[in-house]
C-alpha positions in Angstrom: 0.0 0.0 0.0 3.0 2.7 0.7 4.7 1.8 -2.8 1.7 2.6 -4.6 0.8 5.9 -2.8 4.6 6.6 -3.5 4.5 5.7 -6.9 1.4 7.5 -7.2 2.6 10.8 -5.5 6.3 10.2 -8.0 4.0 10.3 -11.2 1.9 13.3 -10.0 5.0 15.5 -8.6 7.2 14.1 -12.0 3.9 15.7 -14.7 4.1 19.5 -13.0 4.1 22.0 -14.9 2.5 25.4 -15.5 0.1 26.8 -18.0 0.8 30.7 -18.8 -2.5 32.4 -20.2 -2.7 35.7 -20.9 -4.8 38.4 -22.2 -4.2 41.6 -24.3 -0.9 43.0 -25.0 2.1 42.9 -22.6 3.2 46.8 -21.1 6.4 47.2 -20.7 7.7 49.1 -17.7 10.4 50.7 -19.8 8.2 52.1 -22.3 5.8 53.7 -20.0 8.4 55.1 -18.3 9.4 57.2 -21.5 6.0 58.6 -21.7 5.9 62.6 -21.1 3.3 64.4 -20.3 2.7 67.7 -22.2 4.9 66.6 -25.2 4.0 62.9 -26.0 1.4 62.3 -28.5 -1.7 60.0 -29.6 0.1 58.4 -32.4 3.2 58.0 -30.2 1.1 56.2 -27.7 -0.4 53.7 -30.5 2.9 53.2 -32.3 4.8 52.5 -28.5 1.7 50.2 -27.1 -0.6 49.0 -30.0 -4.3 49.5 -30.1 -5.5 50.0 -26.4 -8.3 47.4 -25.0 -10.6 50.3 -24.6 -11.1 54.4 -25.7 -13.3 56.2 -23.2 -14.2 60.5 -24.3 -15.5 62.6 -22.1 -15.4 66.0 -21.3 -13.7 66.8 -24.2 -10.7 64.3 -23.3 -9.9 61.0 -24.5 -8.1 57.9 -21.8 -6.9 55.2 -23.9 -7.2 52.4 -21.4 -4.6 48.7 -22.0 -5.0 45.7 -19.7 -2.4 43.1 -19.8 -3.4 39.8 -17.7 -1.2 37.0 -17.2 -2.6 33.7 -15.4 0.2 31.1 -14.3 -1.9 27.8 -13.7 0.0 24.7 -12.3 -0.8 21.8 -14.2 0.0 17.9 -13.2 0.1 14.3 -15.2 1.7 16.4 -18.4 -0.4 19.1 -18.0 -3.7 17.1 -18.6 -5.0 18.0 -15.1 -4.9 21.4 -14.4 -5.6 23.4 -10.7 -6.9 26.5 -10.9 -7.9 26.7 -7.1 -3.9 27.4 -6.8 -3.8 30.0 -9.8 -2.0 33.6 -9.5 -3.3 36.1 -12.1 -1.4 39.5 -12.3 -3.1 42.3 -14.1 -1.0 45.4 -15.3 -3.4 48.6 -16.8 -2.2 51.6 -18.0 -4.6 54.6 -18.5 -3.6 57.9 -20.3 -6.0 60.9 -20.1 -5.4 62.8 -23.7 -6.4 66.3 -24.2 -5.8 67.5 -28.1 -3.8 64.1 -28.9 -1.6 65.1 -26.4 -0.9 62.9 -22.8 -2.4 65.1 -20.3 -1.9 62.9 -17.6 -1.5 58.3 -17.3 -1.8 55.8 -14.4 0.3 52.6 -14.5 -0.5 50.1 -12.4 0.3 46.8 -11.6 -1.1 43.8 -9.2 -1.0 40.0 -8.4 -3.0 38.1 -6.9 
């Protein structure tokens, strides 16, 4: 009875792995760093980060809005059973307020849970 609940707990522990999903495009820390308010534009914004994940206007301003989530799954037997009770997602957004195609202002943020 001990060999096989070995054995068994061997081929479970021997199968991990871990699935990586994620959604939307990666932001990277670097680029966002180079953003300047008052002088960087629209089109810089698009040709740095892609096409954002959503455009909110209002009050005659525009936020381009990207969210980046990444999901890190741990999978066993090969990755054939997966256990998403012990999943970690991190989300990154990044939000720039644009007045005139110009950054007015941008929030960066970045979590795990």
């Amino acid at each position: 009875m001990k060999r096989i609940f070995l054995l068994t707990a061997f081929v479970l522990l021997a199968g991990c792995t871990t699935v990586v999903r994620t959604q939307g495009v990666k932001i990277d820390r670097e680029k966002v760093i180079n953003i300047k308010t008052g002088e960087t534009t629209r089109q810089d914004v698009l040709n740095t980060f892609g096409a954002p994940t959503d455009i909110v206007h209002e009050n005659n301003e525009e936020k381009l809005i990207y969210v980046f989530k990444e999901k890190k799954v741990p999978g066993y037997l090969g990755g054939m059973v997966e256990s998403e009770v012990q999943s970690k997602e991190a989300v990154t957004t990044l939000e720039l307020v644009l007045r005139n195609d110009i950054v007015y202002s941008y929030r960066f943020k970045s979590s795990e849970n």
